[in-house]
Backbone as JSON Lines, residues from 0, in Angstrom:
{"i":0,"aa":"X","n":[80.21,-117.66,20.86],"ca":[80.39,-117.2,22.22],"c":[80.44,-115.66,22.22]}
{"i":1,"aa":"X","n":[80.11,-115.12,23.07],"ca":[80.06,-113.42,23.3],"c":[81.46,-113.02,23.89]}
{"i":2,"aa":"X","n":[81.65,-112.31,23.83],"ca":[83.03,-112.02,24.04],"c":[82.42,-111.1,25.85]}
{"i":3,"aa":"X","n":[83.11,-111.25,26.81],"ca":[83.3,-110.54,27.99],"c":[84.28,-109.51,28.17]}
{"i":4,"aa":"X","n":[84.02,-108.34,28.63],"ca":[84.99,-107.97,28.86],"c":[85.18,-107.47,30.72]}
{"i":5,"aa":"X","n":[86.51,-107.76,30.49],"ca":[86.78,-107.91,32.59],"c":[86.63,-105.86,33.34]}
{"i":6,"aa":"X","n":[86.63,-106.19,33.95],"ca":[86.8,-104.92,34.04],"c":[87.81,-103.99,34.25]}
{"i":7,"aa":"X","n":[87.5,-102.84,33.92],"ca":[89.04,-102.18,33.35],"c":[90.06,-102.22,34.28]}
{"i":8,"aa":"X","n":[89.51,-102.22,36.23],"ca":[90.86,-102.21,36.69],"c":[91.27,-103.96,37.17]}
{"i":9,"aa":"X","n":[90.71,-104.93,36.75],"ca":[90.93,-106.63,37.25],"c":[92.54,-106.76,36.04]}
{"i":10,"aa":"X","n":[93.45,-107.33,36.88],"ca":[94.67,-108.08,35.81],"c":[94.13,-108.68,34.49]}
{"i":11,"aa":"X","n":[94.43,-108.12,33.64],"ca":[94.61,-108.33,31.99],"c":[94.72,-109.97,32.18]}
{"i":12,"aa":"X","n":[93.7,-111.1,31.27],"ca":[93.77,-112.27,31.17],"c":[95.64,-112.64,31.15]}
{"i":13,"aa":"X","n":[95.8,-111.7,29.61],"ca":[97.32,-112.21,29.39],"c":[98.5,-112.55,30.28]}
{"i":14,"aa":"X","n":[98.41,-112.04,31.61],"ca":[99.29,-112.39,32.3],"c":[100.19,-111.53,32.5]}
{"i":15,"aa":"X","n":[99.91,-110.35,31.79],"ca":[101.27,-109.43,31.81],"c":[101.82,-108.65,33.11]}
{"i":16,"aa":"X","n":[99.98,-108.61,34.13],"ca":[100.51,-107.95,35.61],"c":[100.2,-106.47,35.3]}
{"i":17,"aa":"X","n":[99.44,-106.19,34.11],"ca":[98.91,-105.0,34.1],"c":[97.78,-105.43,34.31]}
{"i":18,"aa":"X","n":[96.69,-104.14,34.04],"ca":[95.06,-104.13,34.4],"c":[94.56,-104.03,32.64]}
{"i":19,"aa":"X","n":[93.51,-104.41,32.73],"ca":[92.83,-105.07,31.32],"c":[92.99,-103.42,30.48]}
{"i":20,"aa":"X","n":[92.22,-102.29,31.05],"ca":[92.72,-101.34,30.29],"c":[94.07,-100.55,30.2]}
{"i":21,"aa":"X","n":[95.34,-101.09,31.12],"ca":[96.27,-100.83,30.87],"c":[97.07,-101.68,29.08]}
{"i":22,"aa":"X","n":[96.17,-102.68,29.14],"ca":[96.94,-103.98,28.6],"c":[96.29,-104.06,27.49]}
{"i":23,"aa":"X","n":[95.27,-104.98,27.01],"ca":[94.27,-105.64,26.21],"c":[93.25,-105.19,25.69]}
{"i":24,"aa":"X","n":[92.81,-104.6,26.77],"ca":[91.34,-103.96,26.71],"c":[91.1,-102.73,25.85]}
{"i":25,"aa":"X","n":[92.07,-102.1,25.34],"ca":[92.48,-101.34,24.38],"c":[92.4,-101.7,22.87]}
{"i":26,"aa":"X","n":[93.11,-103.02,22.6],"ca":[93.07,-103.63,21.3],"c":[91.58,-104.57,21.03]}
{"i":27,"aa":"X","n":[91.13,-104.62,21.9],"ca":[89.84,-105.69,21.94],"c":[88.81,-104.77,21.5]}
{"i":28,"aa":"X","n":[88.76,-103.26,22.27],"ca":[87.58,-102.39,22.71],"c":[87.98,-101.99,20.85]}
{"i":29,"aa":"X","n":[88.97,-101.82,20.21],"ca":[88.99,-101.23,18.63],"c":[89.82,-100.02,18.95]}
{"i":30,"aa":"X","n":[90.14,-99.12,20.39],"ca":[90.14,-98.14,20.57],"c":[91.76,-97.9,20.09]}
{"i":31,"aa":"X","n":[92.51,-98.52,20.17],"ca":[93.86,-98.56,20.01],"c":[94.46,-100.0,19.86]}
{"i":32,"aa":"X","n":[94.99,-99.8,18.78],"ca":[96.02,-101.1,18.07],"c":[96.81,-101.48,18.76]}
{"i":33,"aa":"X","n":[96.98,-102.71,18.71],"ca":[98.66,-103.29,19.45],"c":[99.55,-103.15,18.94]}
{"i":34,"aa":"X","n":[100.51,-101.95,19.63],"ca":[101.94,-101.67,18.88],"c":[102.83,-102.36,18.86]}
{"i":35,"aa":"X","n":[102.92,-103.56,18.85],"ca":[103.99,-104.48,18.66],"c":[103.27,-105.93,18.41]}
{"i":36,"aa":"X","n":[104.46,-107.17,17.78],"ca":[103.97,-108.46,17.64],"c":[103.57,-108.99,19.06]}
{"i":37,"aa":"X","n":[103.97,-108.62,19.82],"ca":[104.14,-109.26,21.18],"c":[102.53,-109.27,21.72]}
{"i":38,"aa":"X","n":[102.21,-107.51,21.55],"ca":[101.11,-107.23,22.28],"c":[100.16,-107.43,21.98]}
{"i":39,"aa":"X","n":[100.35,-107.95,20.39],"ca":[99.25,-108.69,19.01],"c":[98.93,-109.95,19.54]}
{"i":40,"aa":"X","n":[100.07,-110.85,20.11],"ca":[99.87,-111.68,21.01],"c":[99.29,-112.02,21.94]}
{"i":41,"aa":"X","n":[99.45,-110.82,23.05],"ca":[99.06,-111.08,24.46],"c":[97.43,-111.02,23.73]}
{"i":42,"aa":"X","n":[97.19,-109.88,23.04],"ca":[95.51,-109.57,22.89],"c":[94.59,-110.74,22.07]}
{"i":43,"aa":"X","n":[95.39,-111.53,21.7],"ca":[94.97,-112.7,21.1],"c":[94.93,-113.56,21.74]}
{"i":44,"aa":"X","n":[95.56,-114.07,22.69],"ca":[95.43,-114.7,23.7],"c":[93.94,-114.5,24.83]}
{"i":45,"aa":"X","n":[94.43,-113.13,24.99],"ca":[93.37,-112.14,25.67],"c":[91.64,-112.52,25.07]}
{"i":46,"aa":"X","n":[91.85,-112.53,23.48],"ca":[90.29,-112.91,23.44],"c":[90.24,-114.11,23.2]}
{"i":47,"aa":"X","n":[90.89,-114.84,23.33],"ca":[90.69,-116.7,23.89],"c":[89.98,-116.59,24.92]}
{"i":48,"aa":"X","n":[91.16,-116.15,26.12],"ca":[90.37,-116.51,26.59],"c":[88.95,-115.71,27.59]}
{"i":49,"aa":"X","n":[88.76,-114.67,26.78],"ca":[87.3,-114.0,27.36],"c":[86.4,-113.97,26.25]}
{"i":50,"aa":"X","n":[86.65,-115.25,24.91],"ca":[85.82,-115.75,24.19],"c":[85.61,-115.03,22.63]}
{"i":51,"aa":"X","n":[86.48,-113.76,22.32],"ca":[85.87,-112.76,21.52],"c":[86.28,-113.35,20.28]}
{"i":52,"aa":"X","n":[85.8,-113.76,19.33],"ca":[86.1,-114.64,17.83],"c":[86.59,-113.62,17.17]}
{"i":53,"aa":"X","n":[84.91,-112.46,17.03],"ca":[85.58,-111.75,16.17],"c":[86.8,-110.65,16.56]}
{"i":54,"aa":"X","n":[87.02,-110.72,16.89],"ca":[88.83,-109.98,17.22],"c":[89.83,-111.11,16.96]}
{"i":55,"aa":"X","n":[89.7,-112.0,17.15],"ca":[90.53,-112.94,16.24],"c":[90.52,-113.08,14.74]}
{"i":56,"aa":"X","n":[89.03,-113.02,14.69],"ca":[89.55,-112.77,13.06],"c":[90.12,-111.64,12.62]}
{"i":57,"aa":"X","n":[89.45,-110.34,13.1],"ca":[90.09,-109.14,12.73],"c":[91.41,-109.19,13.0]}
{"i":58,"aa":"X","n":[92.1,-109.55,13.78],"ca":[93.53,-109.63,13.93],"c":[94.45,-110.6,13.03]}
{"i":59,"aa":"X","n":[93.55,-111.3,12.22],"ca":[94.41,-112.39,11.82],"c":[94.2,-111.55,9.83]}
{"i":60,"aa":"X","n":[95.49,-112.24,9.36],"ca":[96.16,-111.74,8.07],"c":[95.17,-112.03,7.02]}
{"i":61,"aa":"X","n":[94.14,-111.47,6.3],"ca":[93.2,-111.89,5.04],"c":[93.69,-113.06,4.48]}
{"i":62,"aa":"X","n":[95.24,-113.28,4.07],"ca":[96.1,-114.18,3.03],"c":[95.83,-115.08,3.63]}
{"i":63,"aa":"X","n":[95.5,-115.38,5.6],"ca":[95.49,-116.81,6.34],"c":[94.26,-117.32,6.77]}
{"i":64,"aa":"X","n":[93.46,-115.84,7.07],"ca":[92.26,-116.04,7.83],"c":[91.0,-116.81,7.57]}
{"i":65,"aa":"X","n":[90.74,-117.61,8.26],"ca":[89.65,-118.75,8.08],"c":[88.46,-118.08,7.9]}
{"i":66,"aa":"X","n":[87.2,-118.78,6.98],"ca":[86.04,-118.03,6.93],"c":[85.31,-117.29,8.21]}
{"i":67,"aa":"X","n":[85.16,-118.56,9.33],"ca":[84.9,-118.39,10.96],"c":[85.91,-118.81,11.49]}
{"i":68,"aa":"X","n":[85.46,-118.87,12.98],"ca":[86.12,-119.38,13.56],"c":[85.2,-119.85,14.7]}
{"i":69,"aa":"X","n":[84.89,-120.84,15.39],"ca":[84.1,-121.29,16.47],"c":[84.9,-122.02,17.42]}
{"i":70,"aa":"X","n":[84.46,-121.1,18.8],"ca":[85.77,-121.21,19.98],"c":[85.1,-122.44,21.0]}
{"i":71,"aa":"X","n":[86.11,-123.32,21.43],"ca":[85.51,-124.11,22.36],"c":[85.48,-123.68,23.55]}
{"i":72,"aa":"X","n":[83.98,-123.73,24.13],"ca":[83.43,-123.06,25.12],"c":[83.78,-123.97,26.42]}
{"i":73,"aa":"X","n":[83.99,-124.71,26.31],"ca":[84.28,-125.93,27.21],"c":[86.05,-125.35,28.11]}
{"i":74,"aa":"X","n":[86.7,-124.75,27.01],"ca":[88.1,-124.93,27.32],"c":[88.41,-123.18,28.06]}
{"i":75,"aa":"X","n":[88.99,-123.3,28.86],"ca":[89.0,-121.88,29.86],"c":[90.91,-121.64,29.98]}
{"i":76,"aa":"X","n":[91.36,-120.27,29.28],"ca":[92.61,-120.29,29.13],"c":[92.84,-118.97,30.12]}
{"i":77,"aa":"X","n":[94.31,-119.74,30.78],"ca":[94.2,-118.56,32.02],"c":[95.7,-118.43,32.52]}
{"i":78,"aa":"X","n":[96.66,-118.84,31.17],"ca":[98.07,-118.04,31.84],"c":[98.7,-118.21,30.08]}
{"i":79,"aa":"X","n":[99.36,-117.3,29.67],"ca":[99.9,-116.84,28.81],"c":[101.68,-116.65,29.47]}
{"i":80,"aa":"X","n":[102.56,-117.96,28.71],"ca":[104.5,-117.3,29.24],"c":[104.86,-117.15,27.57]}
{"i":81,"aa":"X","n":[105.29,-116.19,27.7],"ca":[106.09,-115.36,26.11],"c":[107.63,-116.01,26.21]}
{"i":82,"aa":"X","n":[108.09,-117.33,25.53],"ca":[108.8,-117.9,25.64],"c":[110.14,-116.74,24.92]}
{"i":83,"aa":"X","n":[110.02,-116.13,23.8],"ca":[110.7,-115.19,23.35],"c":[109.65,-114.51,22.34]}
{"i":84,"aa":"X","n":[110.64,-113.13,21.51],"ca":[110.04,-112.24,20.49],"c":[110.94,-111.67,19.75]}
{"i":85,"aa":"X","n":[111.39,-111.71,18.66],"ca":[112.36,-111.32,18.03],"c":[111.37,-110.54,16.59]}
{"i":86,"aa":"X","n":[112.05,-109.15,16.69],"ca":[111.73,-107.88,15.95],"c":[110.35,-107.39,16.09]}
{"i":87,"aa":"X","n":[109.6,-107.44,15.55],"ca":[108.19,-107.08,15.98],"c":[107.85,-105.79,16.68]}
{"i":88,"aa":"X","n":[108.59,-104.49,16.13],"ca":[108.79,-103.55,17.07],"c":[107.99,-102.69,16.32]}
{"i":89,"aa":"X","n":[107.94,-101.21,16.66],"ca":[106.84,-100.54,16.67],"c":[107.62,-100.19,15.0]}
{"i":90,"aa":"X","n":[109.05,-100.66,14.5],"ca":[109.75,-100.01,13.7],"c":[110.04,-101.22,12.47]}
{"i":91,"aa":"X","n":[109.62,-102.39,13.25],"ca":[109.26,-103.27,11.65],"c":[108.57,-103.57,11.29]}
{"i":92,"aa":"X","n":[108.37,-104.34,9.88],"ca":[107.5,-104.99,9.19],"c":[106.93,-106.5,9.25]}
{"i":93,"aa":"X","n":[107.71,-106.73,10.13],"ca":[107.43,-108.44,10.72],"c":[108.16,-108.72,11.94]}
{"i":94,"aa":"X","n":[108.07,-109.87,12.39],"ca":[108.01,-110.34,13.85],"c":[107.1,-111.34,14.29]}
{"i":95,"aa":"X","n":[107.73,-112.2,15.24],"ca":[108.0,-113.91,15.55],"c":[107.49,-114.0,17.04]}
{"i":96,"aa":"X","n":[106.64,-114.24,17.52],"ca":[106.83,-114.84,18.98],"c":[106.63,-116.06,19.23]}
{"i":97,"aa":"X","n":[107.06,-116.64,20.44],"ca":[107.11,-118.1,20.9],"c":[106.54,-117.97,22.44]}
{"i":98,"aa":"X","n":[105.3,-118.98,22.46],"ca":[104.78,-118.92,23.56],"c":[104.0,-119.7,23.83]}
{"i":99,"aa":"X","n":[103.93,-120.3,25.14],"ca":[103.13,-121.68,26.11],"c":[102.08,-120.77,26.63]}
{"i":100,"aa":"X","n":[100.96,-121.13,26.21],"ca":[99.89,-120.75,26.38],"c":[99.09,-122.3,27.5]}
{"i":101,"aa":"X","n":[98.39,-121.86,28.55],"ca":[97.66,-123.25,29.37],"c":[96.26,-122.5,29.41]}
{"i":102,"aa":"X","n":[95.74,-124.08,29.47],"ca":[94.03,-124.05,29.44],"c":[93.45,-125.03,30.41]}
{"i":103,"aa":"X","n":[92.65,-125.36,30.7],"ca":[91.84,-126.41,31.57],"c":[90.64,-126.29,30.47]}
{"i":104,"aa":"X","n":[90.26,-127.61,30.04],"ca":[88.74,-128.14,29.41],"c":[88.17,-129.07,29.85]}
{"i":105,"aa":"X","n":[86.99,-128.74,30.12],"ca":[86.1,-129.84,30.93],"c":[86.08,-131.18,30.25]}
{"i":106,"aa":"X","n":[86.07,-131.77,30.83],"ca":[86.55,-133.49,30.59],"c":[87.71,-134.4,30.31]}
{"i":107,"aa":"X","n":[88.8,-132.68,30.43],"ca":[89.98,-133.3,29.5],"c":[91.19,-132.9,30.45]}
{"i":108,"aa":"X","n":[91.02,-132.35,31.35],"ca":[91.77,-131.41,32.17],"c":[92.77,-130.37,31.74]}
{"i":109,"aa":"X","n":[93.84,-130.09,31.87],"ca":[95.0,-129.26,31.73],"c":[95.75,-129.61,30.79]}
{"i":110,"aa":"X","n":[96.31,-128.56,30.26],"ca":[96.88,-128.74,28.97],"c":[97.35,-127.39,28.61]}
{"i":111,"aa":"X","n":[98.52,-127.61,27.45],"ca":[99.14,-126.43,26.99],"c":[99.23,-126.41,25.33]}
{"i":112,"aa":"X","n":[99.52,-125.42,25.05],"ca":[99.67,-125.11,23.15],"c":[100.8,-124.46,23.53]}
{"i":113,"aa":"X","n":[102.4,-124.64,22.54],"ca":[103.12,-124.38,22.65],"c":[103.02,-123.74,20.85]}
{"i":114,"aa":"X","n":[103.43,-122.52,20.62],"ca":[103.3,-122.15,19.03],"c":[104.71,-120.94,18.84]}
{"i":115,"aa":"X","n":[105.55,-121.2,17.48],"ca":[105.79,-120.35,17.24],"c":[105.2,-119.48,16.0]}
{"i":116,"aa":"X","n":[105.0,-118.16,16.35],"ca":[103.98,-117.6,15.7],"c":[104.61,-116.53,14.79]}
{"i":117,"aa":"X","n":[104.19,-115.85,13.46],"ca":[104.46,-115.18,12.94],"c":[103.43,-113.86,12.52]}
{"i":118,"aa":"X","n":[103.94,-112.85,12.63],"ca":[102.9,-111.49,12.16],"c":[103.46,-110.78,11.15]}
{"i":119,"aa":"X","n":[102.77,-109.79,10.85],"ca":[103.14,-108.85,9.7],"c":[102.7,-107.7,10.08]}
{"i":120,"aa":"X","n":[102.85,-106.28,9.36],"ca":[102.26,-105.34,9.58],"c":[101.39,-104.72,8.74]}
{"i":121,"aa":"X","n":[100.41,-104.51,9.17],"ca":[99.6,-104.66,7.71],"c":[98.58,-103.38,7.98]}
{"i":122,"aa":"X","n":[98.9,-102.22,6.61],"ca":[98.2,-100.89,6.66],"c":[98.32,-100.66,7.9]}
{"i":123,"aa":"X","n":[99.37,-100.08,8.44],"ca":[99.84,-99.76,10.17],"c":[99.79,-100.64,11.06]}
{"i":124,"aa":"X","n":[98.57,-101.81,10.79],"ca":[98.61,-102.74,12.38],"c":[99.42,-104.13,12.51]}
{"i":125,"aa":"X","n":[99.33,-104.67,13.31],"ca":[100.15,-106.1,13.65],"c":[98.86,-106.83,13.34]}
{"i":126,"aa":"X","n":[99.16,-107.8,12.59],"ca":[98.11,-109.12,12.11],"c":[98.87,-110.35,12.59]}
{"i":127,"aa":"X","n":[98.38,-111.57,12.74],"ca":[98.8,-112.71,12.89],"c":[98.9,-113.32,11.43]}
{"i":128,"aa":"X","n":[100.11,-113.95,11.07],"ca":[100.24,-114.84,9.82],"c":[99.7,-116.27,10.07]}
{"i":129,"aa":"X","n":[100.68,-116.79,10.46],"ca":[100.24,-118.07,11.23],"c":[101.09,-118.49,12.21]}
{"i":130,"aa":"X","n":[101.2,-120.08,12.54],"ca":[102.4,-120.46,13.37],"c":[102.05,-122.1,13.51]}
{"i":131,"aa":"X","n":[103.31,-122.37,14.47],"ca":[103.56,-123.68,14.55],"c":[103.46,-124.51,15.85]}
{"i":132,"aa":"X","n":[102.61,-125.13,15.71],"ca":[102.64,-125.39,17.05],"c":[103.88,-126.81,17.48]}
{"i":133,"aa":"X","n":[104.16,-126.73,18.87],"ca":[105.28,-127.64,19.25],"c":[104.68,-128.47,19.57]}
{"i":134,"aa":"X","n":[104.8,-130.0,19.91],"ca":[104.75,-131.09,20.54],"c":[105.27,-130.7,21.63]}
């Protein structure tokens, strides 16, 4: 899938209530890193759902990261709630978020991924480790 990008002043996919280049559109474009686990988050979320793979991989930890990754085109994700975030600050080395992510996929309707997630900081940036998803 090609990755889209919204335009700079439309609300950021993530939900945060900023505008895509206040928010996302920053960590996606390469131009600036996400300074925290959180915002490692939202921007991961962010290229769910406007399709961008490779920024998922680049964001994700070498030690975890899958060879590819191939996104289902079918499934359209369009609200991101940050259940919590503990440390993940511009001043540590790791950090946790928990968050209900919803999607709609054609044939299957509505649905959510509930994950708690883990990052690291790696040569200055926030990477994704992995996480867990809830039932």
């Amino acid at each position: 899938m090609v990755a889209i990008s919204p335009d700079g002043t439309r609300r950021c996919p993530c939900t945060s209530g900023l505008t895509w280049d206040e928010c996302c559109g920053p960590a996606l474009s390469g131009t600036r890193p996400a300074p925290t686990a959180e915002a490692l988050m939202r921007s991961r979320f962010t290229a769910f759902a406007v399709g961008d793979s490779d920024y998922l991989l680049h964001s994700w930890h070498p030690r975890t990261r899958p060879e590819s990754l191939d996104l289902d085109e079918s499934m359209r994700w369009y609200r991101l709630d940050i259940e919590s975030a503990s440390k993940g600050s511009l001043f540590d080395s790791d950090g946790e978020v928990t968050f209900t992510a919803f999607y709609r996929a054609k044939g299957s309707g509505a649905g959510t991924l509930q994950e708690h997630s883990r990052f690291e900081r790696l040569d200055g940036r926030w990477v994704y480790v992995d996480g867990v998803v809830k039932d």
